[in-house]
N, CA, C and O atoms as a Maestro MAE file, in Angstrom:
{
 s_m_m2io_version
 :::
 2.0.0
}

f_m_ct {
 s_m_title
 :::
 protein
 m_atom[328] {
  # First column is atom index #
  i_m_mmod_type
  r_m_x_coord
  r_m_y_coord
  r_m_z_coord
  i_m_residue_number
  s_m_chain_name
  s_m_pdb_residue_name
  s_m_pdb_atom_name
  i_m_atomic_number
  :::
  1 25 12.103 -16.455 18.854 1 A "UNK " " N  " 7
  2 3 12.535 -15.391 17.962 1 A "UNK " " CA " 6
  3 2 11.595 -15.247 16.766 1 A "UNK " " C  " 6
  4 15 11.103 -14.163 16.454 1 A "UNK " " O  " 8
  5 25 11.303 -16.710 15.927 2 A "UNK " " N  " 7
  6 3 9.932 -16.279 15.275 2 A "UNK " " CA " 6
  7 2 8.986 -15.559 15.414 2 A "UNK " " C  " 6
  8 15 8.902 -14.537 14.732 2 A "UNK " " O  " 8
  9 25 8.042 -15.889 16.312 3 A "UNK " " N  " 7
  10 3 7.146 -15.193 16.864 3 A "UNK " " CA " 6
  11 2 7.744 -13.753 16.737 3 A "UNK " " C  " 6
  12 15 7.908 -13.188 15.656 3 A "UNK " " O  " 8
  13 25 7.902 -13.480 17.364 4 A "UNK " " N  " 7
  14 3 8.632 -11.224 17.239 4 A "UNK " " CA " 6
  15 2 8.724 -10.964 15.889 4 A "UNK " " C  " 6
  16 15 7.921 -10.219 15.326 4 A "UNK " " O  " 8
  17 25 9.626 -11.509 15.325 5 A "UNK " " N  " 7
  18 3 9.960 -11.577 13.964 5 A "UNK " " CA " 6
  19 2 9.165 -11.328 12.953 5 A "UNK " " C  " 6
  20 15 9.475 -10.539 12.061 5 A "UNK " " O  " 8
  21 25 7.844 -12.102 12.996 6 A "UNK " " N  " 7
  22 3 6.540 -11.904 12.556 6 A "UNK " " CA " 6
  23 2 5.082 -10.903 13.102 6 A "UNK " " C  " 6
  24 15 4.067 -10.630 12.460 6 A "UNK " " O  " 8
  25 25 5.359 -10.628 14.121 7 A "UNK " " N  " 7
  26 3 4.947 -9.552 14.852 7 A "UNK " " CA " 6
  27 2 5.597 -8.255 13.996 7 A "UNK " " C  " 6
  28 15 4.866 -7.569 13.282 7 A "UNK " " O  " 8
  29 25 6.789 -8.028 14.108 8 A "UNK " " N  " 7
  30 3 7.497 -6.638 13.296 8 A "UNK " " CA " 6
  31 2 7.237 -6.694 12.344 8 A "UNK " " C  " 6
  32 15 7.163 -5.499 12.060 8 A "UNK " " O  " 8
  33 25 6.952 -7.320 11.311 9 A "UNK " " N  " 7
  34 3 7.118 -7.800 10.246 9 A "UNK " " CA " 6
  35 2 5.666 -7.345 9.596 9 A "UNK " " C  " 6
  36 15 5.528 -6.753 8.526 9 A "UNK " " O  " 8
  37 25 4.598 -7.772 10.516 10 A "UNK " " N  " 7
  38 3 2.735 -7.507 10.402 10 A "UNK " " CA " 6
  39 2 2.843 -6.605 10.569 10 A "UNK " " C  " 6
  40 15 2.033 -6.035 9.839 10 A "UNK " " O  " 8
  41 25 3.739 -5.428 11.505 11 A "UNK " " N  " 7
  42 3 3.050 -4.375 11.914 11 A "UNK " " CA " 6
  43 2 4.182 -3.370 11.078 11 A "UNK " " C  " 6
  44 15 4.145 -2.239 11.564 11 A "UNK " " O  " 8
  45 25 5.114 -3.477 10.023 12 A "UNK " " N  " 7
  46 3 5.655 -2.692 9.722 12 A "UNK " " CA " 6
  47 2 4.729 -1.463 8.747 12 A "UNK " " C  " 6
  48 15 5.277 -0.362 8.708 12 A "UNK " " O  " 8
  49 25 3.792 -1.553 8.211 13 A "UNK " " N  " 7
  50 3 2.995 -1.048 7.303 13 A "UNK " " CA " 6
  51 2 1.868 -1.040 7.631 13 A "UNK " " C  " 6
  52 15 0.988 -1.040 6.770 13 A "UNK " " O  " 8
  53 25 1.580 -1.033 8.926 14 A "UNK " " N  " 7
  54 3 0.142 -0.706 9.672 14 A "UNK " " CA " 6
  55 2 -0.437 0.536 9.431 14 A "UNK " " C  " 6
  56 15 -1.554 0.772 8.971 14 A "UNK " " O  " 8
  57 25 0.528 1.389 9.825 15 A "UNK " " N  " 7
  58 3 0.182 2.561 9.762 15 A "UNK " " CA " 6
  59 2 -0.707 2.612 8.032 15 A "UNK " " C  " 6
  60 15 -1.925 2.671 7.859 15 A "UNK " " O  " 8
  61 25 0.393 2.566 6.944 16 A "UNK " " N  " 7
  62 3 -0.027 2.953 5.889 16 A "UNK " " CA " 6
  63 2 -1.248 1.760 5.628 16 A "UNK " " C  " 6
  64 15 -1.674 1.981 4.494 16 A "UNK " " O  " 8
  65 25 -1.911 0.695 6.168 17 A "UNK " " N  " 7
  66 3 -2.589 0.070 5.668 17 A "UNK " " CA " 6
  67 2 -4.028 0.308 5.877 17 A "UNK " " C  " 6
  68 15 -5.015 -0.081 5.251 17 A "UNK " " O  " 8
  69 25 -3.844 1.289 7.257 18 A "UNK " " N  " 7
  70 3 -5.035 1.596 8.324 18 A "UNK " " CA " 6
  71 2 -5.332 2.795 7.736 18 A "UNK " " C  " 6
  72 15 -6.424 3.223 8.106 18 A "UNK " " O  " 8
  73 25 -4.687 3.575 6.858 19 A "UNK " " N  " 7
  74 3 -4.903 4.582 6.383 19 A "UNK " " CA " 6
  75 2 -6.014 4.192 5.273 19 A "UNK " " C  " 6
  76 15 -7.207 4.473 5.154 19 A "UNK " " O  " 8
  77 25 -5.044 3.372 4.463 20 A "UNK " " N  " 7
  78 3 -5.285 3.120 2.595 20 A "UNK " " CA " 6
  79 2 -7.253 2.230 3.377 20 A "UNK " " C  " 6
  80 15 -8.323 2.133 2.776 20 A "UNK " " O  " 8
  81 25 -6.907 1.809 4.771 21 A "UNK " " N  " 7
  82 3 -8.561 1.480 4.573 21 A "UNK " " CA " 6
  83 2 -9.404 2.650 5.244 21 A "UNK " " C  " 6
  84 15 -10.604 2.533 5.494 21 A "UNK " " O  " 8
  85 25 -8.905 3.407 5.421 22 A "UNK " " N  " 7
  86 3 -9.994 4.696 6.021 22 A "UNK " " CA " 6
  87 2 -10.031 5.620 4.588 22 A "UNK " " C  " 6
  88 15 -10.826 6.560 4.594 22 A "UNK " " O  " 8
  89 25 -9.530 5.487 3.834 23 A "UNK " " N  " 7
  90 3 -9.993 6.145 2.099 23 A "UNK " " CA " 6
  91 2 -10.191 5.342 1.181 23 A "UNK " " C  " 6
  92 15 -10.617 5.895 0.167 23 A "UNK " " O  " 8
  93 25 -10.041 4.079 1.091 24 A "UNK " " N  " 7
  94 3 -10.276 3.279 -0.331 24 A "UNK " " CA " 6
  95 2 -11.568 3.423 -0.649 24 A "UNK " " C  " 6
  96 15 -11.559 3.391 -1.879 24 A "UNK " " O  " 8
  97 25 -13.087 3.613 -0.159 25 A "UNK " " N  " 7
  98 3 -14.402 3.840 -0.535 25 A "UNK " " CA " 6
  99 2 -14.095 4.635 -1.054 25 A "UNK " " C  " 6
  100 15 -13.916 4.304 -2.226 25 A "UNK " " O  " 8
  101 25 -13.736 6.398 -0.753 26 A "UNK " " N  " 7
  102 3 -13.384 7.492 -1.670 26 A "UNK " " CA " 6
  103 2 -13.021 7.163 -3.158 26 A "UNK " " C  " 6
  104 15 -13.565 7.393 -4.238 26 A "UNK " " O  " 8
  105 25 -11.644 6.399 -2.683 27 A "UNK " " N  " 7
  106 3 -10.741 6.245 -3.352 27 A "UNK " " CA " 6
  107 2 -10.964 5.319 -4.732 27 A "UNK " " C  " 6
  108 15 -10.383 5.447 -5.810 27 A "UNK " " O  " 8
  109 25 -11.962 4.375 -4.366 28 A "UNK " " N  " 7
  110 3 -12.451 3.357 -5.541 28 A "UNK " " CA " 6
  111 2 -13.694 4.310 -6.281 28 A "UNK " " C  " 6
  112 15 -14.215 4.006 -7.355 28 A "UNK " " O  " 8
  113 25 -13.920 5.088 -5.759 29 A "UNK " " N  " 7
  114 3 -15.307 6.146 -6.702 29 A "UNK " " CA " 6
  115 2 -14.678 6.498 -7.514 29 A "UNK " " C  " 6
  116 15 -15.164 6.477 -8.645 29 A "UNK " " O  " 8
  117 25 -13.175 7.033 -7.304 30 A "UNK " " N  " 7
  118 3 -12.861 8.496 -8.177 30 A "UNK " " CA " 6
  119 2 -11.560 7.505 -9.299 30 A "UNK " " C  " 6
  120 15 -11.418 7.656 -10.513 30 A "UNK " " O  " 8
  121 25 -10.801 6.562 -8.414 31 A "UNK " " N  " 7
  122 3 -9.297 6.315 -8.770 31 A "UNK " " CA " 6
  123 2 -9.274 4.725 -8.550 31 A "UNK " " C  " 6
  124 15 -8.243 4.180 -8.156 31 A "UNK " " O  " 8
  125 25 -10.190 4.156 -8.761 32 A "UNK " " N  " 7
  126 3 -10.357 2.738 -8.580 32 A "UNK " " CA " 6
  127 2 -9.324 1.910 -10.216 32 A "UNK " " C  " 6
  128 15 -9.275 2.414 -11.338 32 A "UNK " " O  " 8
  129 25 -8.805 0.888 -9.869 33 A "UNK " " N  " 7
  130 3 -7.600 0.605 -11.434 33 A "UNK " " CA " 6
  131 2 -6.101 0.969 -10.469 33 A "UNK " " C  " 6
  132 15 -5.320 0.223 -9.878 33 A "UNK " " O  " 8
  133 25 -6.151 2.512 -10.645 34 A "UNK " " N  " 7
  134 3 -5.155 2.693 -10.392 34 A "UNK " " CA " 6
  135 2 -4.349 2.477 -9.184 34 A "UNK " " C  " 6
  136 15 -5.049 1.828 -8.407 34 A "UNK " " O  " 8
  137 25 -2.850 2.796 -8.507 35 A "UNK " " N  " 7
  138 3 -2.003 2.535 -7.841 35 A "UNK " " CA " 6
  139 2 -2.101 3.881 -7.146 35 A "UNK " " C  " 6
  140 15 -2.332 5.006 -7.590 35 A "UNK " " O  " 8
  141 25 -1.755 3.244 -5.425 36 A "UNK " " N  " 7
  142 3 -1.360 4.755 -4.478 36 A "UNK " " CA " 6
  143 2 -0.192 4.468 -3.875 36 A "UNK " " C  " 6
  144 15 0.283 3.381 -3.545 36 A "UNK " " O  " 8
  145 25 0.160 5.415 -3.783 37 A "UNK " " N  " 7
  146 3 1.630 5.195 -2.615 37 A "UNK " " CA " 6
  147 2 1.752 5.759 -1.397 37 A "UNK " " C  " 6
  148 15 2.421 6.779 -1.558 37 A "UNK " " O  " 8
  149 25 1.437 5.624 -0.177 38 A "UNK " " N  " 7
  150 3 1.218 6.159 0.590 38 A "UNK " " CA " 6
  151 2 2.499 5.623 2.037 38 A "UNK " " C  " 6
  152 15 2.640 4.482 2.478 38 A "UNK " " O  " 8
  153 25 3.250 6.895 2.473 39 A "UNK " " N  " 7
  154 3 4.315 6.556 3.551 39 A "UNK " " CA " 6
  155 2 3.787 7.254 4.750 39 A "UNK " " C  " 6
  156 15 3.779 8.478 4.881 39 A "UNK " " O  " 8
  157 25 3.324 6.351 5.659 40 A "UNK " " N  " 7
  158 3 3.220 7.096 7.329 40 A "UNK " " CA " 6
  159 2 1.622 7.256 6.700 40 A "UNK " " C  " 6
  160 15 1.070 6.325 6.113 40 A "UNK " " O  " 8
  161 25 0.929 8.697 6.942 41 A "UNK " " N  " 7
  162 3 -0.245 9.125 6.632 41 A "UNK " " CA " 6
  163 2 -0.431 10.041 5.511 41 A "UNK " " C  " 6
  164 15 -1.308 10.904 5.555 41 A "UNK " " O  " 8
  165 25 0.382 9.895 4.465 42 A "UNK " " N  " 7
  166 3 0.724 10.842 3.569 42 A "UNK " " CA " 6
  167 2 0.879 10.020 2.100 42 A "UNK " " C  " 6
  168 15 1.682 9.089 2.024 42 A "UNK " " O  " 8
  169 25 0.074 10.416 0.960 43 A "UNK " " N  " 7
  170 3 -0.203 9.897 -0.640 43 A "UNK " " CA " 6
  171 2 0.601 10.666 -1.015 43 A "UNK " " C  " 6
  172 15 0.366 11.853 -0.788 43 A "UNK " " O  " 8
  173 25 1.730 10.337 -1.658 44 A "UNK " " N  " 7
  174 3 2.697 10.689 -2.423 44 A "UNK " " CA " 6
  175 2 1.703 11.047 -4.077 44 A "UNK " " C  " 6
  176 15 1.736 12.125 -4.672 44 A "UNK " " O  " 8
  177 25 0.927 9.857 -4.491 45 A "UNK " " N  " 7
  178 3 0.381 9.820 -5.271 45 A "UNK " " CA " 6
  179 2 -0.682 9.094 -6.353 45 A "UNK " " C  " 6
  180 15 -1.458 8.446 -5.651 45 A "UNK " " O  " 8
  181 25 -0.928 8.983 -7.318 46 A "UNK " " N  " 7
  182 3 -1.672 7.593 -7.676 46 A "UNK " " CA " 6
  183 2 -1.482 7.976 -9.470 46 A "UNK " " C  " 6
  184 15 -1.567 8.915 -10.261 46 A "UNK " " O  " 8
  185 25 -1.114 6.246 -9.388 47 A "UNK " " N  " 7
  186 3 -0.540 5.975 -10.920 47 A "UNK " " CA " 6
  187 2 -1.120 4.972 -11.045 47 A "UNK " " C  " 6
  188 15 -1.758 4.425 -10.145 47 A "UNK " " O  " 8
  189 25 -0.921 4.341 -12.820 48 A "UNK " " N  " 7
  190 3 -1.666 3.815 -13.723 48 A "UNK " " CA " 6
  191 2 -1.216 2.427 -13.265 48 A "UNK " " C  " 6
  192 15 -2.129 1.712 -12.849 48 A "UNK " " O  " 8
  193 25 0.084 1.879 -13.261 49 A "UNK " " N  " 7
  194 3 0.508 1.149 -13.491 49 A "UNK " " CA " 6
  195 2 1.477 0.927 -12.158 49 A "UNK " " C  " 6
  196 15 1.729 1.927 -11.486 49 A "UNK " " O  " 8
  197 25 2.101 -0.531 -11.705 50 A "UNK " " N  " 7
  198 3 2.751 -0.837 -10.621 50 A "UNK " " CA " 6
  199 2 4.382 -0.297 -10.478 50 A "UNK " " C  " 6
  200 15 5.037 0.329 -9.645 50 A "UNK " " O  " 8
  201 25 4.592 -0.860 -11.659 51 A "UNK " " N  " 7
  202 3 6.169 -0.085 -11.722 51 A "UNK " " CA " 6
  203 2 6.382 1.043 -11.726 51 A "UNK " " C  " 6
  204 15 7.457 1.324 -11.196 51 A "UNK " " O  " 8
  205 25 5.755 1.962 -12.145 52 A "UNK " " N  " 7
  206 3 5.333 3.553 -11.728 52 A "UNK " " CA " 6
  207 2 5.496 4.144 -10.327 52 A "UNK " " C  " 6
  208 15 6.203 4.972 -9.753 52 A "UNK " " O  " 8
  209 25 4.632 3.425 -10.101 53 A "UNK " " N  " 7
  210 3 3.945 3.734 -8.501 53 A "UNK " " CA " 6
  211 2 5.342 3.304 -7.404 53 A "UNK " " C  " 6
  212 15 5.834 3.805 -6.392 53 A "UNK " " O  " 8
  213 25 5.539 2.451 -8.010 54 A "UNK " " N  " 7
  214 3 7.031 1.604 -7.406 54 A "UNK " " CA " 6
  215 2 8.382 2.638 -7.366 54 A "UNK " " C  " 6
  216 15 9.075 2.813 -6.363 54 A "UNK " " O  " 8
  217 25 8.547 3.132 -8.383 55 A "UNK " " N  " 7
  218 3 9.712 3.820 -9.242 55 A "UNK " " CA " 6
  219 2 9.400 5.135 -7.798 55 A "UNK " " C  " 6
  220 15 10.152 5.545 -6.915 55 A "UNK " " O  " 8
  221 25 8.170 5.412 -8.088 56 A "UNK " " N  " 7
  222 3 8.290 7.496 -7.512 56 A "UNK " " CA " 6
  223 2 7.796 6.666 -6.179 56 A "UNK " " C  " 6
  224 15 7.414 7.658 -5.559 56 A "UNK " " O  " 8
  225 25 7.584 5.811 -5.478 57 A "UNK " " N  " 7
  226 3 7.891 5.863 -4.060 57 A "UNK " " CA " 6
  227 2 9.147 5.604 -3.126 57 A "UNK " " C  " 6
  228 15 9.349 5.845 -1.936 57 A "UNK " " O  " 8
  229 25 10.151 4.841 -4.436 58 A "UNK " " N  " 7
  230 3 11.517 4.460 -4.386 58 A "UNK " " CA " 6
  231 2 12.321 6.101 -4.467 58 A "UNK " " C  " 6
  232 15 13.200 6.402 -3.659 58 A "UNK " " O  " 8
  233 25 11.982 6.788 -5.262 59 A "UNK " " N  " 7
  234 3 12.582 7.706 -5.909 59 A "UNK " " CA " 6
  235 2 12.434 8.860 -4.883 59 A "UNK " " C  " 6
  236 15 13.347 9.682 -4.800 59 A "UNK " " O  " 8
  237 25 11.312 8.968 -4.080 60 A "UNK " " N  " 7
  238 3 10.562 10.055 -3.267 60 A "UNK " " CA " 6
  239 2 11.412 9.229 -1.935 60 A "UNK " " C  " 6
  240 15 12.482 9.790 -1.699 60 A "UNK " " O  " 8
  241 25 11.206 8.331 -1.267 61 A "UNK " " N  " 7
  242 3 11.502 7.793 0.223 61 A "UNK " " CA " 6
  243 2 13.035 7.030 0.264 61 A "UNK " " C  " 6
  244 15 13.673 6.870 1.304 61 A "UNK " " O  " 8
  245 25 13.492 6.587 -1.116 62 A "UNK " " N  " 7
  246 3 14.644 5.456 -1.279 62 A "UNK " " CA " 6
  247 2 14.122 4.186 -0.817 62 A "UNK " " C  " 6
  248 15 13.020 4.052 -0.284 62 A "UNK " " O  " 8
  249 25 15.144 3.047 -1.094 63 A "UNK " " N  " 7
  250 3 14.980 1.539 -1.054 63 A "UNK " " CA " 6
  251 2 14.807 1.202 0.800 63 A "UNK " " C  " 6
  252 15 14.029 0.426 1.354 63 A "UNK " " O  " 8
  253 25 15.966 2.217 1.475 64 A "UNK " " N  " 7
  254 3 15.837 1.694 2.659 64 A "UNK " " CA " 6
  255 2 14.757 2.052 3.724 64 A "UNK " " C  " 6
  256 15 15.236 2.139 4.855 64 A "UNK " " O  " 8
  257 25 13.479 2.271 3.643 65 A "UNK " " N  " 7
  258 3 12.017 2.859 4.266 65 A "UNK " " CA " 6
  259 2 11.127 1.781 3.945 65 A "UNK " " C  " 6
  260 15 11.554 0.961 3.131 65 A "UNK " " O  " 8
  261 25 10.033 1.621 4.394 66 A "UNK " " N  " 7
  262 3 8.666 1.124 4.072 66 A "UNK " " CA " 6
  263 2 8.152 2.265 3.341 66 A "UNK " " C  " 6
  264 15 8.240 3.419 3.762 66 A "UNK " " O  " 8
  265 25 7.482 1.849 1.968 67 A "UNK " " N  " 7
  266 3 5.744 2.561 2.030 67 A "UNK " " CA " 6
  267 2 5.592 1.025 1.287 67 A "UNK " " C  " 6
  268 15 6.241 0.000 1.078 67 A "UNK " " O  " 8
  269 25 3.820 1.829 0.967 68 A "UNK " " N  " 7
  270 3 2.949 1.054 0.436 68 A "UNK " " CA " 6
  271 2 2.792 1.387 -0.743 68 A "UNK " " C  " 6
  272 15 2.825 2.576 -1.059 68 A "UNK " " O  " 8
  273 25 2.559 0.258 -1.777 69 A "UNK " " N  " 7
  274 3 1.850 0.071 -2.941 69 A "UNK " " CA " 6
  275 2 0.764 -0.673 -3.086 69 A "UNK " " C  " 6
  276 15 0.733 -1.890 -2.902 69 A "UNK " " O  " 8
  277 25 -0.145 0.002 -3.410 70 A "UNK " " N  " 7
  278 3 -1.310 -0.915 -3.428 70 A "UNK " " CA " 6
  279 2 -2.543 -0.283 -4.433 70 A "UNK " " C  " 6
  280 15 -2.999 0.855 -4.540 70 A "UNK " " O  " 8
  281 25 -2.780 -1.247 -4.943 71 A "UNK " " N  " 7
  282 3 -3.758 -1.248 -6.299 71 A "UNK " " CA " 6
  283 2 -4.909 -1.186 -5.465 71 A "UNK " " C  " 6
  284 15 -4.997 -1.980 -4.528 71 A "UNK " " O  " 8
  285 25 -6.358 0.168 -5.814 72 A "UNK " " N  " 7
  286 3 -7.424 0.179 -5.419 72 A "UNK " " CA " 6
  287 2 -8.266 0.101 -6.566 72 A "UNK " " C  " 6
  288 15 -8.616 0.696 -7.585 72 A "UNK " " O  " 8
  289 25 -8.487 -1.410 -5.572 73 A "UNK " " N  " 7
  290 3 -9.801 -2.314 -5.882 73 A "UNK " " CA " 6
  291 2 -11.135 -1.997 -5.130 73 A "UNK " " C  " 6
  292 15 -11.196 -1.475 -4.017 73 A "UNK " " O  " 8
  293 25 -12.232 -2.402 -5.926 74 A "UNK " " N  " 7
  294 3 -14.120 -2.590 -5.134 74 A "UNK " " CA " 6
  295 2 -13.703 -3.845 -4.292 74 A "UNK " " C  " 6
  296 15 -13.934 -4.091 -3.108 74 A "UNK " " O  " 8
  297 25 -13.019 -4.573 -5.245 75 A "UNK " " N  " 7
  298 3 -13.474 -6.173 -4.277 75 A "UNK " " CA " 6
  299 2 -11.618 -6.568 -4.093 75 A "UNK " " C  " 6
  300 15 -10.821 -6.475 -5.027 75 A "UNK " " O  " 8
  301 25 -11.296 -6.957 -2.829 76 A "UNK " " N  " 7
  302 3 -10.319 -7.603 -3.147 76 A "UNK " " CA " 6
  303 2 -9.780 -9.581 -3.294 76 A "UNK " " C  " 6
  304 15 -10.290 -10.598 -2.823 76 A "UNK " " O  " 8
  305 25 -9.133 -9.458 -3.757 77 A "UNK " " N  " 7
  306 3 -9.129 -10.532 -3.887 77 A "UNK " " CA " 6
  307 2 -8.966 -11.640 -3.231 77 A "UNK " " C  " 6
  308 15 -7.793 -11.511 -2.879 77 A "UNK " " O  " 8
  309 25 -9.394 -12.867 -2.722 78 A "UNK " " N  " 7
  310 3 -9.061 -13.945 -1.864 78 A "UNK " " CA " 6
  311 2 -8.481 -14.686 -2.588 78 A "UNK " " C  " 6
  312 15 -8.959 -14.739 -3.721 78 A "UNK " " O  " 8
  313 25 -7.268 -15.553 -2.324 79 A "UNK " " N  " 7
  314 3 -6.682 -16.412 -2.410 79 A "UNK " " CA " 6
  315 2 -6.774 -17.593 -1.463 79 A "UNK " " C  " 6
  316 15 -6.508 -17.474 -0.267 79 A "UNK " " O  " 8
  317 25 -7.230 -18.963 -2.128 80 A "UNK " " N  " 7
  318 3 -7.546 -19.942 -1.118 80 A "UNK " " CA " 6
  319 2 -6.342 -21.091 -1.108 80 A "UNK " " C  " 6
  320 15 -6.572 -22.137 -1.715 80 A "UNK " " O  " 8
  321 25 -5.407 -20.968 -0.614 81 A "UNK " " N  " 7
  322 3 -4.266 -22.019 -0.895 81 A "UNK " " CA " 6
  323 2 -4.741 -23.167 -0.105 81 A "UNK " " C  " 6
  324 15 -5.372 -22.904 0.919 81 A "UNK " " O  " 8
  325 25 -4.482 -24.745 -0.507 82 A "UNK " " N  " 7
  326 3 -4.936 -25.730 0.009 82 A "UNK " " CA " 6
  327 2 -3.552 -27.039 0.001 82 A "UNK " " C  " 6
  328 15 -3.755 -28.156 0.478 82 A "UNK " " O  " 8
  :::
 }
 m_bond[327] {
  # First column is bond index #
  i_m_from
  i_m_to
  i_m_order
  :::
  1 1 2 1
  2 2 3 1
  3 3 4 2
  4 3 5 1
  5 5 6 1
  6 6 7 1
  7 7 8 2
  8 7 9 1
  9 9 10 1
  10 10 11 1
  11 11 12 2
  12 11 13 1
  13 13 14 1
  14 14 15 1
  15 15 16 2
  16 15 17 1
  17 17 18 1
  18 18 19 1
  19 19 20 2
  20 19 21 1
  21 21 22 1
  22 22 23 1
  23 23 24 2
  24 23 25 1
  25 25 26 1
  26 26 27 1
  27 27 28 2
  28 27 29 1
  29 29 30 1
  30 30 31 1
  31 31 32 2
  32 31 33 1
  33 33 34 1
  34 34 35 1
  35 35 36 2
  36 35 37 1
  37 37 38 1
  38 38 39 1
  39 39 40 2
  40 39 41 1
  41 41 42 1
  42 42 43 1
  43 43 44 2
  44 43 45 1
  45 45 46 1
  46 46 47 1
  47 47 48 2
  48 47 49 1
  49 49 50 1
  50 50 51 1
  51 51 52 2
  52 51 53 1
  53 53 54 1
  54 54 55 1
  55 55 56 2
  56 55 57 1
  57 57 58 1
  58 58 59 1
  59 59 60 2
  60 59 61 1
  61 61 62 1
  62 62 63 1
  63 63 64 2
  64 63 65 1
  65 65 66 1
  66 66 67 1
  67 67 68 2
  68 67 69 1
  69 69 70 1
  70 70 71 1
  71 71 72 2
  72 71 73 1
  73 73 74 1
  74 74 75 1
  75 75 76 2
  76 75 77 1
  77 77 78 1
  78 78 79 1
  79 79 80 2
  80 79 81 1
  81 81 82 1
  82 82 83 1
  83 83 84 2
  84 83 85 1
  85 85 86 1
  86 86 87 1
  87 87 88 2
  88 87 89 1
  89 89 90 1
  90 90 91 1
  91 91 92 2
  92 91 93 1
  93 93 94 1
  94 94 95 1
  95 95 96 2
  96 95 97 1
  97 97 98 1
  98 98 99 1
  99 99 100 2
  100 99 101 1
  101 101 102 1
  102 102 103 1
  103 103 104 2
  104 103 105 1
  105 105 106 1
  106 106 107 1
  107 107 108 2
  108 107 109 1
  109 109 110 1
  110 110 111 1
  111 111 112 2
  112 111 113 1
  113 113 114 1
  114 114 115 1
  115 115 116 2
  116 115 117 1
  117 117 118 1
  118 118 119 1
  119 119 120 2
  120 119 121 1
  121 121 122 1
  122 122 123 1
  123 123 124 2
  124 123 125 1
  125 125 126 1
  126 126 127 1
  127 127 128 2
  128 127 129 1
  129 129 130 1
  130 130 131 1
  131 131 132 2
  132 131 133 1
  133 133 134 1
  134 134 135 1
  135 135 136 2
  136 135 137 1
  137 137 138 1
  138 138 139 1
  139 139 140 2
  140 139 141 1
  141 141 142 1
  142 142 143 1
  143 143 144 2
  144 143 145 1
  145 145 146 1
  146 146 147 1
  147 147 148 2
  148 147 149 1
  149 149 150 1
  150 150 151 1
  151 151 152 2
  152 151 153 1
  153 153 154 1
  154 154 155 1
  155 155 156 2
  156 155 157 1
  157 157 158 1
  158 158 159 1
  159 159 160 2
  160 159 161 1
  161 161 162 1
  162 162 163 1
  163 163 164 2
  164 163 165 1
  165 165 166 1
  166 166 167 1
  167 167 168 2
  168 167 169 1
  169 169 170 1
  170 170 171 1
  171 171 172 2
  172 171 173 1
  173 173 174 1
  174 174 175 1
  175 175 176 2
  176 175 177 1
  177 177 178 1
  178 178 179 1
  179 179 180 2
  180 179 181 1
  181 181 182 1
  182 182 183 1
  183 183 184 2
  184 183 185 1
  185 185 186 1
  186 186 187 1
  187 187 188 2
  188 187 189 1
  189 189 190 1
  190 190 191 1
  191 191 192 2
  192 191 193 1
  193 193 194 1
  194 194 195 1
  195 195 196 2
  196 195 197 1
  197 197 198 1
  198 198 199 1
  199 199 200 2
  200 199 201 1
  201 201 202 1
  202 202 203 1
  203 203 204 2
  204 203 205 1
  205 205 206 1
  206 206 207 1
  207 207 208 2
  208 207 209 1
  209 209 210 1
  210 210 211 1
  211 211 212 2
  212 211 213 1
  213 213 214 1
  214 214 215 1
  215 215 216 2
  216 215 217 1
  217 217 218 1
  218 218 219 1
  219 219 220 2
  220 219 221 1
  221 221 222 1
  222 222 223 1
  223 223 224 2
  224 223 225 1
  225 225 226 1
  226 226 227 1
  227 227 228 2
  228 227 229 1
  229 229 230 1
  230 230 231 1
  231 231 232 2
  232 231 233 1
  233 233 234 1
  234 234 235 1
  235 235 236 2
  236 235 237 1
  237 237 238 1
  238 238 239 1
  239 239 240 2
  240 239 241 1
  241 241 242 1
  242 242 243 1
  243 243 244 2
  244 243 245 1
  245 245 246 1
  246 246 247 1
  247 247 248 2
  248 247 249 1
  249 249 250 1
  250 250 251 1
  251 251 252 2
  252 251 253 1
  253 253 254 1
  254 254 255 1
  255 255 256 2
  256 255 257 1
  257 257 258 1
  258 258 259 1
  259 259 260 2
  260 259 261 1
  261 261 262 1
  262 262 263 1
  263 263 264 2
  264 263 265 1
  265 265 266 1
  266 266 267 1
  267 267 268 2
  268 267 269 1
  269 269 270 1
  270 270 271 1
  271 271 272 2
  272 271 273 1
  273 273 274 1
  274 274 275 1
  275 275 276 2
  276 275 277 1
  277 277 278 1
  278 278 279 1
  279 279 280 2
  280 279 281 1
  281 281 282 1
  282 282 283 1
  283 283 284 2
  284 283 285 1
  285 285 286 1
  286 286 287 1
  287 287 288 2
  288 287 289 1
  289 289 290 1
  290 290 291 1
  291 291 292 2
  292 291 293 1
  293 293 294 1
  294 294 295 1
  295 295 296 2
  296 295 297 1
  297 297 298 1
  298 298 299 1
  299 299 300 2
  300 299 301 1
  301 301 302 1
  302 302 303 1
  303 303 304 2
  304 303 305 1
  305 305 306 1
  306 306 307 1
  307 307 308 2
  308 307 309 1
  309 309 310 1
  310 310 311 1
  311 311 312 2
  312 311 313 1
  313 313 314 1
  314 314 315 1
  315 315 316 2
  316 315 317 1
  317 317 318 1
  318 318 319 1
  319 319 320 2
  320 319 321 1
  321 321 322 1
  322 322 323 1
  323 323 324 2
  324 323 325 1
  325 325 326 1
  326 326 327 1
  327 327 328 2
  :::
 }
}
């Protein structure tokens, strides 16, 4: 049951992730700092700040949907846990 579990789980936000990487080059020229929100294949929008971005994708889709929030960065960040 794990296994699946984590399978659904990776692939719930594929869509919007496969997107946010077929525009983030654009996207870091013009709007790099800021926040996008993007549900399915579609940018709701891009804000300054996380709770923002949070608020009008909650507010636009409700609590019970996926989208994405995600801060566009040049570099992202690695985390090396040990």
């Amino acid at each position: 049951m794990r296994g699946k579990m984590e399978t659904d789980q990776s692939a719930r936000l594929a869509r919007e992730l496969d997107y946010y990487g077929q525009h983030a080059r654009e996207w870091v020229e013009q709007k790099a700092g800021q926040y996008v929100v993007i549900k399915n294949t579609s940018v709701l929008g891009f804000y300054s700040d996380f709770e923002t971005a949070y608020r009008a994708g909650a507010g636009a889709y409700g609590l019970e949907t996926d989208f994405l929030v995600r801060q566009i960065l040049e570099y992202e960040p690695v985390f090396i846990v040990l």
